[in-house]
KETIKE-630584 format. One record per residue (C-alpha): residue number from 1; x, y, z. Coordinates in steps of 0.001 Angstrom, whole numbers, plus 500000, padded with zeros to 6 digits. Layout:
BEGIN
<kolti num="NUM" x="X" y="Y" z="Z"/>
...
END
This chain:
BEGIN
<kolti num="1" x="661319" y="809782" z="194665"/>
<kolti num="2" x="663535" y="806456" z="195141"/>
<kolti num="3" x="666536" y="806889" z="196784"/>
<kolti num="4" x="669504" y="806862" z="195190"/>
<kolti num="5" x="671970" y="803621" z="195149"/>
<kolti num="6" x="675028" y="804779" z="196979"/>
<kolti num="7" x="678410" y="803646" z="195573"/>
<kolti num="8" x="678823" y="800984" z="198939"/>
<kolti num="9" x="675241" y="799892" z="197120"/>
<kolti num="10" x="676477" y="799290" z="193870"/>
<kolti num="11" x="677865" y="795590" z="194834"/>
<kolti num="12" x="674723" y="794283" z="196424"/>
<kolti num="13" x="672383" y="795772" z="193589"/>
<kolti num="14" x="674401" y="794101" z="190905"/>
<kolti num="15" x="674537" y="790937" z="192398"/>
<kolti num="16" x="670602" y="790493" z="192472"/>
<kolti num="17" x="670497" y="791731" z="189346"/>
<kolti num="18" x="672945" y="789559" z="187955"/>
<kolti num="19" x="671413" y="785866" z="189868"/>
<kolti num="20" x="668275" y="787318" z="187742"/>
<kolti num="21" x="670182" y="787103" z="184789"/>
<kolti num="22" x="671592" y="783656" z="185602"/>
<kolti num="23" x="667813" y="782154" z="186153"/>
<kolti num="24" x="667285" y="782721" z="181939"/>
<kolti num="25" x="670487" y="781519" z="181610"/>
<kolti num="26" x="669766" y="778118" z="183724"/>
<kolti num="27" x="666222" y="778158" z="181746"/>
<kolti num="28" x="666966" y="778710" z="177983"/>
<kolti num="29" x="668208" y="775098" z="177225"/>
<kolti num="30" x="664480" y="773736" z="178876"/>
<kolti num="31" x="662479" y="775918" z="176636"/>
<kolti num="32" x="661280" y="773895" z="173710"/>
<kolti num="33" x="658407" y="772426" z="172242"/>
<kolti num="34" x="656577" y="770053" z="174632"/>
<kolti num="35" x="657739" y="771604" z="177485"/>
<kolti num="36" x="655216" y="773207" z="179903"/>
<kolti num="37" x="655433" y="776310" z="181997"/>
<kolti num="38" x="654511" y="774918" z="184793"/>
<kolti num="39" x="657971" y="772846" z="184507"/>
<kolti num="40" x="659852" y="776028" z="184108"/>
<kolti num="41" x="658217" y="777589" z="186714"/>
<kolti num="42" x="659546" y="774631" z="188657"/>
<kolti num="43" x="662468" y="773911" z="187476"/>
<kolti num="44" x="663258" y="777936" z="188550"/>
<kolti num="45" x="662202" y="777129" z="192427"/>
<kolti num="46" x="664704" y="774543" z="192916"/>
<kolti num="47" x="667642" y="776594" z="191040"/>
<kolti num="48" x="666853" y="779398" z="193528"/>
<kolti num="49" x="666533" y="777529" z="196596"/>
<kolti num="50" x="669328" y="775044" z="195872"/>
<kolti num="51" x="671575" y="776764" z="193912"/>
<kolti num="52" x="671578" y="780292" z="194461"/>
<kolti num="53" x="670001" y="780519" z="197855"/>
<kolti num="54" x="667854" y="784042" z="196927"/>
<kolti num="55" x="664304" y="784526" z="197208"/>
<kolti num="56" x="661443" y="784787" z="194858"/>
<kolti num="57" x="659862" y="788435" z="194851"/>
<kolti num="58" x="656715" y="786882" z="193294"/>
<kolti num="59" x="655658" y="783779" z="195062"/>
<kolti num="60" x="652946" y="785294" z="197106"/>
<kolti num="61" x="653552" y="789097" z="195439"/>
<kolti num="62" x="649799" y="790747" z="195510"/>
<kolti num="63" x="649539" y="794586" z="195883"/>
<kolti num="64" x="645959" y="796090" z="196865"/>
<kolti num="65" x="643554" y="794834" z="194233"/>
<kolti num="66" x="645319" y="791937" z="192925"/>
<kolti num="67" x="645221" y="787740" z="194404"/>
<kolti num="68" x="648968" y="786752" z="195586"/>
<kolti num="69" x="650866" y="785800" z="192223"/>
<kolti num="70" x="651446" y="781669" z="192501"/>
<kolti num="71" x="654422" y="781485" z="190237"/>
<kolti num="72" x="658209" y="782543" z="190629"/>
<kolti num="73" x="658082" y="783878" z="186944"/>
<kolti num="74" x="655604" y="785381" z="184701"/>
<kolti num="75" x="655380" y="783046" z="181440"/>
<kolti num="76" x="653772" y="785309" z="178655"/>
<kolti num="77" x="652883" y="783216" z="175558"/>
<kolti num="78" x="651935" y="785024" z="172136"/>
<kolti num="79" x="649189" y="787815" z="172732"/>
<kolti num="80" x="649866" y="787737" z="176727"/>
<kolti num="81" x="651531" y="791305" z="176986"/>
<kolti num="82" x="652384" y="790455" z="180905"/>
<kolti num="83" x="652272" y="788572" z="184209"/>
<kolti num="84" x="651404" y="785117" z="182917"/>
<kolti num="85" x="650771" y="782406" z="184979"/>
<kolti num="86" x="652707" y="779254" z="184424"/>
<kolti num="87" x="650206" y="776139" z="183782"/>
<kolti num="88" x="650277" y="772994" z="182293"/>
<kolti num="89" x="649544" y="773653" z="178681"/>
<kolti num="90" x="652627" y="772759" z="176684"/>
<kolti num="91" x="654863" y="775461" z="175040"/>
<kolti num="92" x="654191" y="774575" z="170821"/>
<kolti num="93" x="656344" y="775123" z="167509"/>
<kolti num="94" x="655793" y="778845" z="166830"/>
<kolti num="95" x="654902" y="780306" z="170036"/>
<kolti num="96" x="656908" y="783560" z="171232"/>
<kolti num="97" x="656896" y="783920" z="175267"/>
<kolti num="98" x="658468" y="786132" z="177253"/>
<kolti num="99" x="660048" y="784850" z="180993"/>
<kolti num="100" x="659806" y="787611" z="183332"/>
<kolti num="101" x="661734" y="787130" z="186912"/>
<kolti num="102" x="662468" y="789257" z="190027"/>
<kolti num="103" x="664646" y="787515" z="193275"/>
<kolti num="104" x="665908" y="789130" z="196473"/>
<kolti num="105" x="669119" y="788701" z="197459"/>
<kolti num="106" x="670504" y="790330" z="200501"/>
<kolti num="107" x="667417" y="792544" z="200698"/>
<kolti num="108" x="667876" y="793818" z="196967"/>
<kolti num="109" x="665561" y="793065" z="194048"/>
<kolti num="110" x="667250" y="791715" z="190755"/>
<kolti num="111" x="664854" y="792239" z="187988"/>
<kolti num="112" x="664795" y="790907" z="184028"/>
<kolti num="113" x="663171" y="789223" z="181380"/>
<kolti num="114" x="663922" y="788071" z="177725"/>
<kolti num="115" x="662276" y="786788" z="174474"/>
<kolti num="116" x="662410" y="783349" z="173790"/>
<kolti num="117" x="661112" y="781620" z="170300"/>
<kolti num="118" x="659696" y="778242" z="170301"/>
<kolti num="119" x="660860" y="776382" z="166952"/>
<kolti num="120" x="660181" y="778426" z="163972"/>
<kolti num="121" x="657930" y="781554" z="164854"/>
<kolti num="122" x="656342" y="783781" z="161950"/>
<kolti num="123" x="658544" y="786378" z="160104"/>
<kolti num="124" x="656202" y="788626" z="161968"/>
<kolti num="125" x="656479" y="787145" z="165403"/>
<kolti num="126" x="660042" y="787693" z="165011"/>
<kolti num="127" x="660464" y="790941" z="164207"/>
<kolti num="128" x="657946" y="792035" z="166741"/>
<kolti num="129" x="660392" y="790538" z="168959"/>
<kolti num="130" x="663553" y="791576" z="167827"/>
<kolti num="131" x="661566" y="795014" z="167394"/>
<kolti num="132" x="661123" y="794829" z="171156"/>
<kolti num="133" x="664724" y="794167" z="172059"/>
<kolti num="134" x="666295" y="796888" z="170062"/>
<kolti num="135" x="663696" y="799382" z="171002"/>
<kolti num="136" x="664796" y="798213" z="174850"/>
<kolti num="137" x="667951" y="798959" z="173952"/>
<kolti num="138" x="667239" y="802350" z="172143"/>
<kolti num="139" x="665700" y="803694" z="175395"/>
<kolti num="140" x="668781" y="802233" z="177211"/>
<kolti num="141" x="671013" y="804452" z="175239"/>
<kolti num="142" x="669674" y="807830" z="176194"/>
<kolti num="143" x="670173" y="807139" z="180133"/>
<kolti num="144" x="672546" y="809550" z="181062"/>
<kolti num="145" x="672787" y="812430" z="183953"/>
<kolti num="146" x="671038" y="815347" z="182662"/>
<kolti num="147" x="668975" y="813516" z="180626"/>
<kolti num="148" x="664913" y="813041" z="180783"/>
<kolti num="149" x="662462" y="810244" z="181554"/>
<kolti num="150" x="660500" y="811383" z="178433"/>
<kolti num="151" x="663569" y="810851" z="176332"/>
<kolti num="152" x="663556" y="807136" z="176958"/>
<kolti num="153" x="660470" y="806717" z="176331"/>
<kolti num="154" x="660327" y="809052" z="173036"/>
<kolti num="155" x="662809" y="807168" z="171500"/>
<kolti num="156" x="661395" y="803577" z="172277"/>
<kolti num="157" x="657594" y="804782" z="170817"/>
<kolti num="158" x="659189" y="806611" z="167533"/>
<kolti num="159" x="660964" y="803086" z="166620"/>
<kolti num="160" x="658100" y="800844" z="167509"/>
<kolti num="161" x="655941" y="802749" z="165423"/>
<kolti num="162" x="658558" y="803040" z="162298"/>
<kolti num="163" x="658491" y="799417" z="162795"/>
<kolti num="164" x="654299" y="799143" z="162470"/>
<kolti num="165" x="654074" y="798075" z="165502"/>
<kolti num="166" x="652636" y="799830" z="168976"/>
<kolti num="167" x="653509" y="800522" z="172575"/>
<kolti num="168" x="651254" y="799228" z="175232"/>
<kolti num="169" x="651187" y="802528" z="177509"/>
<kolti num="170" x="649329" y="800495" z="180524"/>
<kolti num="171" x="652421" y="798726" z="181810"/>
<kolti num="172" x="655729" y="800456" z="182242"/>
<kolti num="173" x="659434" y="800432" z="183830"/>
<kolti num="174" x="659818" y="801094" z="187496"/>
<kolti num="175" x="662394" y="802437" z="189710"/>
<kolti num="176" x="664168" y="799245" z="191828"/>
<kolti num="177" x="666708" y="798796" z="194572"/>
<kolti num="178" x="665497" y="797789" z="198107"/>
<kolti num="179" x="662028" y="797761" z="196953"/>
<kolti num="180" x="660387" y="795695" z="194310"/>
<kolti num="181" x="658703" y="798363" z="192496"/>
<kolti num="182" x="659400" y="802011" z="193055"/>
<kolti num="183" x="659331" y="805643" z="191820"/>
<kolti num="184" x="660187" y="806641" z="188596"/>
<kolti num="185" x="657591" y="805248" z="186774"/>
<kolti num="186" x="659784" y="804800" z="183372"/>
<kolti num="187" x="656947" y="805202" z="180296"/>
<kolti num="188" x="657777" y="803690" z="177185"/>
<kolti num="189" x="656201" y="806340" z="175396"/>
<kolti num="190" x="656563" y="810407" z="175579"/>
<kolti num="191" x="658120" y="813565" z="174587"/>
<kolti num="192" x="661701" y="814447" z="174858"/>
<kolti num="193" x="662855" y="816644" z="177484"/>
<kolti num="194" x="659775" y="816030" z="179557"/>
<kolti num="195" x="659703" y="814090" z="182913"/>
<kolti num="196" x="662595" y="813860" z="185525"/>
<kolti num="197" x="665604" y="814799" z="184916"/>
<kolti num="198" x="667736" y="811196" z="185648"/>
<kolti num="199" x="670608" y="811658" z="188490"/>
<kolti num="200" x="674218" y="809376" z="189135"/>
<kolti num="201" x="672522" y="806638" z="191453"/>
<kolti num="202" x="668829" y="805953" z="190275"/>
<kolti num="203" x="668176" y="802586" z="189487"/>
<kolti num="204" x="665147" y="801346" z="187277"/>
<kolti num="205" x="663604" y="798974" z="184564"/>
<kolti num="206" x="663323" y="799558" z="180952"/>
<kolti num="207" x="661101" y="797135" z="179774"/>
<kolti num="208" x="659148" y="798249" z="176918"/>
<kolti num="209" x="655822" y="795677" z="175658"/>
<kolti num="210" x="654790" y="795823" z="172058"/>
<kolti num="211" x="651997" y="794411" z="170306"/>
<kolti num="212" x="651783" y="793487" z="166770"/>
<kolti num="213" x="647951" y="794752" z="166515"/>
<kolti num="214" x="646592" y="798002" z="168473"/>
<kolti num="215" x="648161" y="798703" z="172139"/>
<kolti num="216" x="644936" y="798408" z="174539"/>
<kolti num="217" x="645184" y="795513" z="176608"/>
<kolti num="218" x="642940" y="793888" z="179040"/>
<kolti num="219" x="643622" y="791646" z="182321"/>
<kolti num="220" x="642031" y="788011" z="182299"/>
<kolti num="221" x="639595" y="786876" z="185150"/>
<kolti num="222" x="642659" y="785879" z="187160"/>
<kolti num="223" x="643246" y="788887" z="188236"/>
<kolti num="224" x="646998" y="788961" z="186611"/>
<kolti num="225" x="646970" y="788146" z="182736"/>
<kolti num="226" x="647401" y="790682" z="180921"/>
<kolti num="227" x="646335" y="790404" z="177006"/>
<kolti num="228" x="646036" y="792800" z="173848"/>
<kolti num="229" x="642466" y="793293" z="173258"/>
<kolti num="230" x="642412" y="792738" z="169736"/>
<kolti num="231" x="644495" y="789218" z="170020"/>
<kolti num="232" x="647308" y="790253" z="168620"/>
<kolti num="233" x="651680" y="789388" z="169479"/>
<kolti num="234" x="653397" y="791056" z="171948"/>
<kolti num="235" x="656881" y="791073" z="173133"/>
<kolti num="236" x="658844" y="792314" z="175973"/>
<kolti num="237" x="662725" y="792373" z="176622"/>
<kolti num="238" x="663629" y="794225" z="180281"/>
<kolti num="239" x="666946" y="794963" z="181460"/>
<kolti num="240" x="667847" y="796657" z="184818"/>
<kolti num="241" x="669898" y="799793" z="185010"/>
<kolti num="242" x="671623" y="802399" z="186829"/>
<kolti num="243" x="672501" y="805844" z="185912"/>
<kolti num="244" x="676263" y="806459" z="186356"/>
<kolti num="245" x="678363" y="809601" z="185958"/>
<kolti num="246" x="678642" y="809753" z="182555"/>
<kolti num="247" x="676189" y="807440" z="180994"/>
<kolti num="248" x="674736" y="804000" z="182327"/>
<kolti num="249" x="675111" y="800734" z="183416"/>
<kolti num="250" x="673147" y="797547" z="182782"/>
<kolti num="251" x="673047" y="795798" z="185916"/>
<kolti num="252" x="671075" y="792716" z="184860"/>
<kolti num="253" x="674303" y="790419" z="182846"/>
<kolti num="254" x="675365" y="787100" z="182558"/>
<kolti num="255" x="677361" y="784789" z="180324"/>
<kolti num="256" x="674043" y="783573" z="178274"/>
<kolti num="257" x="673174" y="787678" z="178088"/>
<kolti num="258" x="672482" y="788751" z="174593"/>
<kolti num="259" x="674702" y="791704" z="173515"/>
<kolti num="260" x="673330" y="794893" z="172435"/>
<kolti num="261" x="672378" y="795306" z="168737"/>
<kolti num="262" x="675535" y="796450" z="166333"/>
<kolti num="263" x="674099" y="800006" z="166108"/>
<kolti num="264" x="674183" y="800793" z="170107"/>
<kolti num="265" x="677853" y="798631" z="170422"/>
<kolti num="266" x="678779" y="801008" z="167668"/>
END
């Protein structure tokens, strides 16, 4: 079980969380048509060596089984569900990617990604993202002490699927703090009341990753793509948060942030 953030944690935690934030900020104006990833991946090294002075948690990241990650984010393009490598191929009018990024700061692990839309996406491609980011926010809106794992994840699968859409159940949330990925293991799919019980202090990912087509996936030769088997969309949106004493508390904001949908603000 992770430990808990105590409340002389909360400052540290927050501040990782929120540089992670600031990296999508610094990036959204570069991502266009033309540009490649490889320039974003880039273009994120020198903002967090020279401007915020934190670490990359993925340069070099490779638990048992997998090569050491090259990249300081994961650039997932279209039917990449995850962990895309940045390259030279340029980004092109239509193409949905996701920009995935963990730093350390001070020994804690900030962790976040958003949507972005290249020029003018399908009707499709955008509401499998905007899909994605309410469902995100759906499963953020049952944390609360007293509350269960399964509830999160219950809520994100029953509006994917009113949507048509599907919940890839080989890639989930994670528990994070002073380790980069850590107990709960936060599924994006499940049964209310079932799992454990959430507790003031636990800190984790919700990150759900839909596909427009069936959810199987498969990883590429590389050892870290991850793609839907049948070619189809997917999107992700991930926000970190922490369970407080009466609710929740999204740790991963900035100024460039987008707000929660009118029917969670409301």
């Amino acid at each position: 079980m992770q430990i808990l953030l105590e409340p002389s944690d909360i400052s540290g935690m927050k501040a990782a969380c929120e540089d992670a934030a600031k990296i999508l900020d610094f990036l959204t104006p570069y991502v266009k048509e033309g540009v490649t990833t490889k320039t974003l991946d880039n273009l994120t090294i020198e903002y967090i060596n020279d401007v915020l002075h934190v670490q990359s948690a993925t340069i070099g990241y490779g638990p048992k089984g997998h090569p050491p990650f090259p990249s300081s984010i994961c650039t997932s393009i279209n039917n990449v569900v995850c962990h895309g490598i940045p390259n030279e191929k340029q980004l092109k009018n239509g193409d949905i990617m996701n920009i995935d990024v963990t730093i350390i700061k001070d020994g804690w692990f900030g962790d976040t990604s958003r949507m972005f839309l290249i020029g003018e996406p399908s009707l499709r491609a955008k509401l499998l993202s905007e899909t994605a980011f309410e469902a995100m926010w759906l499963g953020i809106s049952q944390v609360k002490p007293g509350a269960h794992l399964g509830d999160i994840g219950f809520a994100i699968q029953n509006y994917v699927q009113s949507k048509g859409f599907s919940v890839v159940r080989d890639y989930c949330g994670h528990g994070v703090g002073r380790v980069f990925h850590d107990d709960p293991m936060v599924l994006h799919y499940g049964k209310k009341g079932t799992g454990i019980e959430l507790v003031e202090g636990l800190t984790f990912t919700i990150e759900p990753m839909i596909n427009a087509g069936a959810y199987q996936c498969k990883v590429l030769s590389d050892g870290w793509t991850v793609v839907t088997k049948d070619r189809s969309l997917s999107a992700q949106w991930e926000h970190s948060i922490r369970v407080t004493k009466d609710g929740y508390e999204v740790l991963t904001l900035s100024d460039g942030v987008r707000p929660p949908p009118e029917f969670i603000k409301s």
